[in-house]
N, C-alpha and C positions, 0 to 999 in steps of 0.2 A: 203743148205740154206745160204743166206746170213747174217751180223752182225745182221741187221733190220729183225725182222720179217716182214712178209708180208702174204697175202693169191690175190688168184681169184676168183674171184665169176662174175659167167653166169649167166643173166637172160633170161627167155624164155616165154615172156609174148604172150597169143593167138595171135594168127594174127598179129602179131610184128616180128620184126629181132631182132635177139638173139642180147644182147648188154654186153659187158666183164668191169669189173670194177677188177684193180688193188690198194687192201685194205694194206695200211702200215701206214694209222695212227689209233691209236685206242683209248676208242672206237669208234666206226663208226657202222652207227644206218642205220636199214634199214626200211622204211616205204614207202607209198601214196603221203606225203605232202611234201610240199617244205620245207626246214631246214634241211631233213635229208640225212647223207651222201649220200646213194646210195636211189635212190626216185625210186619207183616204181607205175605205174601211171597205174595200177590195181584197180577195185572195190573190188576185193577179199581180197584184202592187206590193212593191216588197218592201221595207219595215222602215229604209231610206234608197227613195228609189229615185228622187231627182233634187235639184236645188237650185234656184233662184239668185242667180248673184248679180254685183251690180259693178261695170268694168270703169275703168278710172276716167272712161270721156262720156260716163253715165250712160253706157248702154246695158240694158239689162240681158243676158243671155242663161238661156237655159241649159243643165249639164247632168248628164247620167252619172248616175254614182254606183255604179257598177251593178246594175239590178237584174235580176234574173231574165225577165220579158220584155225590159228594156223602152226604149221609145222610139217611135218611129212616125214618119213625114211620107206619105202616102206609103207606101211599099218599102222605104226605105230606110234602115234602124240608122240615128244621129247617136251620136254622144255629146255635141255640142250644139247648142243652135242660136244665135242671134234674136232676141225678139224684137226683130223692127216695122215688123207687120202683122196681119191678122195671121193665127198660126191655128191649124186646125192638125192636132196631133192625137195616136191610139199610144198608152202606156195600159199595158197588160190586153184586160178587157173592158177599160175604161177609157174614153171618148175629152180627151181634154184640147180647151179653145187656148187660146192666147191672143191677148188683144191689148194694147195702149190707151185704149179707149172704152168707157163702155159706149159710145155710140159703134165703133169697129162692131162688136158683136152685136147689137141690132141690125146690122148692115147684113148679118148672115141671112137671116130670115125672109128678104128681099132679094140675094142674089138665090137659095134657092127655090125661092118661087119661079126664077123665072127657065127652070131646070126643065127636066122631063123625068125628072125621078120622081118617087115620092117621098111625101114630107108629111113628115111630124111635126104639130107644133104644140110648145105648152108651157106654162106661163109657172115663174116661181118668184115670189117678191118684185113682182113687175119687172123681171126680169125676163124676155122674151129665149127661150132654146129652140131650136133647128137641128131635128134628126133628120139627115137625109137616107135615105136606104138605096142603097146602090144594088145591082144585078150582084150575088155571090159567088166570088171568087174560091177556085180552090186553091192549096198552100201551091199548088203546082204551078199556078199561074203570076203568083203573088213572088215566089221568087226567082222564075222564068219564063216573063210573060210575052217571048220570042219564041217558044220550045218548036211551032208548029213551023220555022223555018230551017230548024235542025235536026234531021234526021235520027241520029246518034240520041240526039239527046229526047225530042219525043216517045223514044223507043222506052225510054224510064219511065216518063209521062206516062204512061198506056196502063203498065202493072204488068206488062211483058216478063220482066226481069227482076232478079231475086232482091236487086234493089228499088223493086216500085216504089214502094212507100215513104221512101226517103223525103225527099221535097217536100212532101205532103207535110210533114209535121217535127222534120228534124229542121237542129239548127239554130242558130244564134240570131237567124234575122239579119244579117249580116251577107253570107252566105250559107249554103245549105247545108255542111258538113264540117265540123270540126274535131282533127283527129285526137284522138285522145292519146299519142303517143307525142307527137311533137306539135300539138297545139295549133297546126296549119288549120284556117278557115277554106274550103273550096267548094265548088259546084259537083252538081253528083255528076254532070258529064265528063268531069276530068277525073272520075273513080280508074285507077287501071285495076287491071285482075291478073293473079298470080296463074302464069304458064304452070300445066302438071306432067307435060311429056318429060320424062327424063333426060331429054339432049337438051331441055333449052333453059340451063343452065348459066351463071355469071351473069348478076344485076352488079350496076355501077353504083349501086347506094350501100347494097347489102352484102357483097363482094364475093366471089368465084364461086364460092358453095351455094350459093340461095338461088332457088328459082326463079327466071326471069320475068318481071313487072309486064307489061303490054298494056295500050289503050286498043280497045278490041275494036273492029269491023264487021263481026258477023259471030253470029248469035244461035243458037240452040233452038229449036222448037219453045222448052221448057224458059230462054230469054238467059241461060248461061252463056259467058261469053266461048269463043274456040280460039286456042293458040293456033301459031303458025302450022303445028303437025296434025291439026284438026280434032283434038282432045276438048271434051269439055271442063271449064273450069269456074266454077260457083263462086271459090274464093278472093276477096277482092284485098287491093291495097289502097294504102296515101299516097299521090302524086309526090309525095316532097320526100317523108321521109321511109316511102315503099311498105312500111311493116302492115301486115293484115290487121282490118279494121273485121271482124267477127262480125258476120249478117246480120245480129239480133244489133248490136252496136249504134248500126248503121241506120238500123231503121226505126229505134226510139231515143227521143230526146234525150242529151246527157245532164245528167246533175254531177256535175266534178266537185269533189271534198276533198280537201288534203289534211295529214294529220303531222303537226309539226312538233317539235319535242327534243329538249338536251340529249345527247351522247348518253346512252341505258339508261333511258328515262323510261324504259317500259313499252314504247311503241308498240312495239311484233305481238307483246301478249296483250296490251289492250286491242288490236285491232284481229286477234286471231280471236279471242273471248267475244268481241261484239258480232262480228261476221259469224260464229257459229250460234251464240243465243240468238240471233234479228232470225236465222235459216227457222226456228221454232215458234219463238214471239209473233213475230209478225204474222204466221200464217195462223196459228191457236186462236191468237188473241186479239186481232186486229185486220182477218181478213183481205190481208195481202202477200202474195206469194214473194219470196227472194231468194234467189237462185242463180249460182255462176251463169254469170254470160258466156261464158269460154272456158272450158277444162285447162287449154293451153297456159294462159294470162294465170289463171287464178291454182296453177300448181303448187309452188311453193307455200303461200297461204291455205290449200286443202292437207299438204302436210303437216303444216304444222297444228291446223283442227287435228288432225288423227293423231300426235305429239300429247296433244293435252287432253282430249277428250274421248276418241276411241284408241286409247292405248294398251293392248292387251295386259299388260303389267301395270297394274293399278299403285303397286305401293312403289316400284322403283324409283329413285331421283332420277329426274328428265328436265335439259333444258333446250330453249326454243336459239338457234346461233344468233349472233349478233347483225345485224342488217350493215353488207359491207357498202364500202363507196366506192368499188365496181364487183364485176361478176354478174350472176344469174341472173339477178336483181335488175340489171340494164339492159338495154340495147346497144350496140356500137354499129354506127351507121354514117356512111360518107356524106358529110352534108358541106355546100362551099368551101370543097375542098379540104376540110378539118373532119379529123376522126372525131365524132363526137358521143357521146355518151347520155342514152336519154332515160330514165324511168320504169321499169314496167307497170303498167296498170294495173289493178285488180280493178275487175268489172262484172258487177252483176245485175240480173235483170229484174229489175220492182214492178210489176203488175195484179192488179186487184185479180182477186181470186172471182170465180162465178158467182160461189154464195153472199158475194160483197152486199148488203141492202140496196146500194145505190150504184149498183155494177155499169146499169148502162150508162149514167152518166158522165163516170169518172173514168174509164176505160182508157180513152184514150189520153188523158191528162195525166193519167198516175201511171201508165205506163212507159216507163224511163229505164234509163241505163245510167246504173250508179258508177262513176269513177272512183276509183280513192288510190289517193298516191300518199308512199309510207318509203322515206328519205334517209339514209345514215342521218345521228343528228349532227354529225363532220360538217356534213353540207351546210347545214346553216351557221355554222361562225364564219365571222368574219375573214374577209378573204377569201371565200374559197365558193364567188359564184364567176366560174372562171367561163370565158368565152366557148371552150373545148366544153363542158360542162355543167351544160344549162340545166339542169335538172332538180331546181327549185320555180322554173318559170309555171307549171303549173299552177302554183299559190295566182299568178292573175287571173284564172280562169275559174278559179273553184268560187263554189255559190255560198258556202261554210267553210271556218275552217276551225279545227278542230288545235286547241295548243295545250297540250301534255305539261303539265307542271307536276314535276315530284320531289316531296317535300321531305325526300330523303334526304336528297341531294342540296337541303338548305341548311345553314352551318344553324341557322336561329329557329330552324325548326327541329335539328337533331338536339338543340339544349333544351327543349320544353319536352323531348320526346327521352331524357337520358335515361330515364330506367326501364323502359320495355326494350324487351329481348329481341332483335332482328340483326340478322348478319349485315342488314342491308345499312344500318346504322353503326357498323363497327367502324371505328376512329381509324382505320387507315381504306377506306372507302371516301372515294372523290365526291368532292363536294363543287356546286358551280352555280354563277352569277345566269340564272334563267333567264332575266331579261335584257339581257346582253343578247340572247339566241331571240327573242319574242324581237326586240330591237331592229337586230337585223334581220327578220322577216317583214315587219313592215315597211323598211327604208326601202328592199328588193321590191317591193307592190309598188310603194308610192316611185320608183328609180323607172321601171318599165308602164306603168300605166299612165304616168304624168300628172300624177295624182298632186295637186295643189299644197303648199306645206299648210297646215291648221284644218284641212277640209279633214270630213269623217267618212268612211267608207259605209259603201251602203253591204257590206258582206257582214253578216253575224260570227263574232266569234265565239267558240264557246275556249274556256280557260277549262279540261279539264282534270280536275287536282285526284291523282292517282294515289293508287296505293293505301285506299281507306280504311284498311283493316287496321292498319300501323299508323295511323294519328285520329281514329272517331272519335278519341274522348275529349280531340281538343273542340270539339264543333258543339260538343253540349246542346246537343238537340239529339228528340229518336226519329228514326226514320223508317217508312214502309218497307217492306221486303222490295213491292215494285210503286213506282210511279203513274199507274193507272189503275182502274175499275171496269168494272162490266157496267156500260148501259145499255139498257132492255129497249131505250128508244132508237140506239142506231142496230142493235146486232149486234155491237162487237163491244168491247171493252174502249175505253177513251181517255187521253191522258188529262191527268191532273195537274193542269199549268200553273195553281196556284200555289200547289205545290213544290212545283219546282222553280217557280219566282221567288218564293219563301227561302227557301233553300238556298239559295244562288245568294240572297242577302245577307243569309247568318253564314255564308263562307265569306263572301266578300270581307264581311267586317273583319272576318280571322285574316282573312288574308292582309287588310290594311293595318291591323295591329302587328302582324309579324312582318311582312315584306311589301310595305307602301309601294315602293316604287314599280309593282308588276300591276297593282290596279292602275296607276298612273298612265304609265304606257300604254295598257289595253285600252282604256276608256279614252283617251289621245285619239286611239287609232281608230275604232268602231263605234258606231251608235249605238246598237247593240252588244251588249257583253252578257256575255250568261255564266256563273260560277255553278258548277257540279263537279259531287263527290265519286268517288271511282274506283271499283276493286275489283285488278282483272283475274283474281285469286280468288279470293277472298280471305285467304290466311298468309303467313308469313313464308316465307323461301325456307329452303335449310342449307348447311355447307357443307360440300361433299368430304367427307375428313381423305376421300383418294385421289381427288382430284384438286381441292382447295376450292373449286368454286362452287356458285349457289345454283341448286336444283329444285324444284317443287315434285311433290308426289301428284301422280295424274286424279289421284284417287279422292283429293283432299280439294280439288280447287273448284270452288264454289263462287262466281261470278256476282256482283254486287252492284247495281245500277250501270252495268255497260251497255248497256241500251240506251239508256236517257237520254243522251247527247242528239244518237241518231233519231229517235222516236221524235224531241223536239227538233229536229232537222225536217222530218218529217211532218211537223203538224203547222209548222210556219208556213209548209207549202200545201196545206191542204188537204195531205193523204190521209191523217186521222184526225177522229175528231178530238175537241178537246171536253172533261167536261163540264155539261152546263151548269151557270151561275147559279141557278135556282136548286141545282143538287150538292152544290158545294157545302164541306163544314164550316160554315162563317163563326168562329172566335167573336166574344165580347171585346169589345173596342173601348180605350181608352180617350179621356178630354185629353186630345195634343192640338199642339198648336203649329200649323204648317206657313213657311215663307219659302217662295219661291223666286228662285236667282239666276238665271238663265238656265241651263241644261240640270239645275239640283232641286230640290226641296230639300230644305231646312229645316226639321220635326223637332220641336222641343217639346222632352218629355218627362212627366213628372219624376222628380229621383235622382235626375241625370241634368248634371250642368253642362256640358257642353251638346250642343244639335244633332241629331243625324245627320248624315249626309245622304241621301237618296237620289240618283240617278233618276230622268224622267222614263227612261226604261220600263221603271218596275210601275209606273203609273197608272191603276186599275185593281192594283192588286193589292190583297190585305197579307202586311208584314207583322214580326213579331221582334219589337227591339230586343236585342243580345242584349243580355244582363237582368233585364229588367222583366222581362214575359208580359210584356204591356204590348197588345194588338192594336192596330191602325191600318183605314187604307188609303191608298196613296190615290190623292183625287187627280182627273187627268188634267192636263195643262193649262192653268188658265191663260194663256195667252192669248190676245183677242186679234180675230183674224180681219184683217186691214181692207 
């Protein structure tokens, strides 16, 4: 090797020509989006999905940054990995080499010739690639490729049992299950099933009243398991922390989101407004169905939909209670020894609809089980992620996450807001430092994930700024009713991402002239940051003159981009399209002049003495400078790949 470390890295994305990238500066980040070194232009590949670092005795090792399909070393997902040798790794659906050399990867092409597979071979800048095609496995075998020595556990294998399909496609890659109540990863063989005879009563996790846990011995015709009294029993639990994981849960992939946010920042009604528009949106407009996974789970939240929007009494004040930090809202469950208190989920079930255009082949990809965890915002100040009380560790697991800013609650946003009428702005209404809570939500990620101090997380956040009825006129832009169109090429309607990159820019900017310090911290913490506008109303509150507090009429609330967040949660992954460049309204573009500075562009523009500052985020995408209505688009990264 030379003075300079260096590495090669091959990529081998489907239906593509292998393409060789020469790595000697570091780090060097490999994702989806433009900004990052090596861009891989993959739906499987998430937007920062790994990164290239270089350790202090010049070993270079490769490191997951928390991506949704992750990486993995034949069958088994890494987070971390050494490159000291030839590395032949899958990240998504993309086939990536690793090598110190580039003779190491000519060397492939030679040892599989001397295989009994077959082989691919094909040539790109004289650069020789090596597919080999191995016999195909199913997920069954891929995360237990012993099953045919375990009886119990074959029995899954088979599709016997109301949990066949598990294996097959659930799972982090890691192990095959992960609960959504306490975050446990396990094997579908250690699934127990809830006893239904009425004597067999008193589990040690979930205490004297709950029906007892069991790992079953004998099975049903139909492949349900039988308690001890010989009842059959469907419903299954989590080894660790027993609470029922709901059939449909179990057996499609989770996408966990969490939605974090100050003390009555609005959470319950943004998240009760999105949940009941996405149950209409999505299936109208976008041909895909969503639908509670669980009646049980998703109670409190169908209440409070029928609170705001099937409420017989259209004109009365109604409000939605405050989300406490215990009660209904939790679990308490014996876990080492400690009463602990865990989250309820709300989980619903996202799968394409029949009449989808491209049903069969997204079927099994888009059919998922959406998590979303919705936290007193108590929970996150400081202090109070107490051991009895984990109930912000979700936030490691979620794939987005969702951070509630209300710009009620800012002393410098209520003084540019002083003459409009809202109770929600009267002078003895609490006011509080947002990113102190945003703060300590990322310290909890990077404190349990071991997340590196300076490194970027590969999780998208979105910032989103609520309660748009009550500050639009500071954004000085108009905006659509919704964020998408009908295209006649796919069937369905498709969002408009440049749209909403635009958007995210002329908020950003508001947001760095009134509260710097929350761009700061977010863009610190994520690669991606996304700023959207939010009205889970659409009109202002009133104050009950018999009660003192603030109620809305059910009759009056009219919802205002509470979609958007999720729709783009949703098209990062693939489920809807976006749309296409060639039908977008492209704006006349202004002579600016762009410098690029590590993760910024630089735009200087005519009119305007000082630069913009442009995140390589938005890189692709045509903005409109605040102040000035002068368009540009932001070209993607020149950075030249080594």
């Amino acid at each position: 090797m030379s003075d300079t470390p260096s590495c090669y890295i091959r990529v081998r994305c489907p239906g593509q020509a292998p393409v060789v990238h020469r790595v000697t500066h570091f780090p060097s980040r490999i994702g989806r989006v433009e900004g990052n070194e090596i861009v891989i232009r993959d739906s499987s590949i998430s937007s920062l999905h790994a990164v290239l670092v270089l350790l202090p005795n010049n070993l270079i090792q490769l490191e997951d940054q928390w991506s949704t399909n992750g990486i993995y070393l034949g069958f088994r997902r890494v987070s971390r990995l050494p490159v000291d040798r030839m590395l032949s790794l899958t990240m998504g659906n993309v086939k990536v080499d690793l090598a110190l050399t580039d003779e190491e990867l000519r060397k492939l092409e030679s040892k599989s010739s001397n295989s009994n597979l077959p082989v691919k071979v094909s040539k790109s800048d004289d650069t020789t690639t090596v597919i080999l095609t191995p016999p195909s496995l199913s997920r069954a075998e891929v995360l237990h490729p012993n099953t045919s020595t375990n009886t119990h556990k074959k029995r899954y294998m088979t599709g016997d049992s109301p949990a066949a399909t598990i294996s097959r496609i659930a799972g982090s890659g890691r192990r095959g299950i992960v609960c959504p109540h306490c975050w446990h990863r396990f094997d579908i063989d250690e699934f127990l099933f809830i006893a239904r005879h009425q004597s067999l009563v008193g589990d040690p996790v979930l205490g004297s009243d709950a029906q007892q846990r069991f790992l079953p011995s004998r099975f049903t015709l139909e492949g349900n398991a039988l308690d001890a009294a010989g009842m059959s029993c469907p419903d299954m639990a989590c080894p660790r922390c027993h609470l029922r994981i709901p059939q449909t849960a179990s057996e499609m992939p989770p996408l966990f989101l969490s939605i974090v946010g100050a003390t009555s920042s609005g959470k319950s009604y943004f998240l009760t407004s999105m949940s009941w528009e996405l149950r209409s949106t999505l299936a109208r407009n976008f041909a895909i169905s969503f639908a509670d996974t669980d009646a049980v789970n998703n109670h409190l939240l169908n209440q409070f939909e029928e609170t705001l929007f099937l409420n017989s009494d259209q004109e009365s004040l109604v409000a939605l209670r405050k989300t406490e930090l215990q009660g209904e809202l939790y679990n308490q469950v014996l876990l080492d020894n400690m009463m602990i208190n865990l989250p309820k989920p709300f989980m619903f079930t996202v799968t394409p609809a029949e009449h989808h255009p491209k049903y069969q082949e997204v079927r099994e990809k888009m059919s998922r089980t959406l998590v979303l965890y919705d936290n007193a915002g108590e929970h996150f100040e400081p202090g109070m992620d107490l051991v009895d009380n984990p109930t912000t560790q979700h936030l490691l697991h979620s794939n987005t996450i969702f951070f509630l800013f209300d710009p009620t609650k800012d002393v410098r946003f209520r003084r540019l807001l002083a003459g409009v009428n809202d109770p929600q702005l009267d002078s003895t209404a609490r006011v509080q430092r947002q990113e102190i809570i945003l703060t300590e939500m990322i310290n909890r990620i990077k404190k349990y994930s071991g997340m590196k101090t300076g490194n970027r997380t590969g999780k998208t956040l979105i910032i989103v700024v609520s309660k748009f009825d009550v500050w639009k006129q500071l954004l000085k832009c108009d905006l659509p009713e919704n964020p998408w169109r009908w295209e006649s090429r796919y069937n369905t309607c498709a969002i408009d991402v440049n749209l909403m990159k635009n958007t995210s820019f002329q908020l950003r900017n508001l947001l760095e002239d009134i509260c710097p310090e929350l761009i700061s911290t977010a863009e610190s913490f994520a690669g991606e940051v996304l700023y959207l506008p939010n009205s889970a109303l659409g009109h202002s509150p009133e104050l009950n003159p018999e009660t003192g507090m603030i109620g809305v009429r059910p009759g009056k609330v009219n919802p205002f981009w509470v979609t958007a967040p999720m729709l783009y949660f949703f098209y990062q992954r693939g489920f809807i399209p976006a749309v296409p460049t060639e039908s977008q309204t492209r704006m006349p573009e202004a002579d600016v002049e762009m410098k690029q500075s590590g993760d910024i562009y630089f735009v200087s523009i005519p009119g305007r003495e000082k630069p913009l500052q442009v995140p390589l985020s938005y890189a692709g995408w045509q903005l409109c400078c605040p102040g000035t209505d002068l368009w540009f688009t932001v070209p993607v990264s020149d950075r030249k790949e080594q």
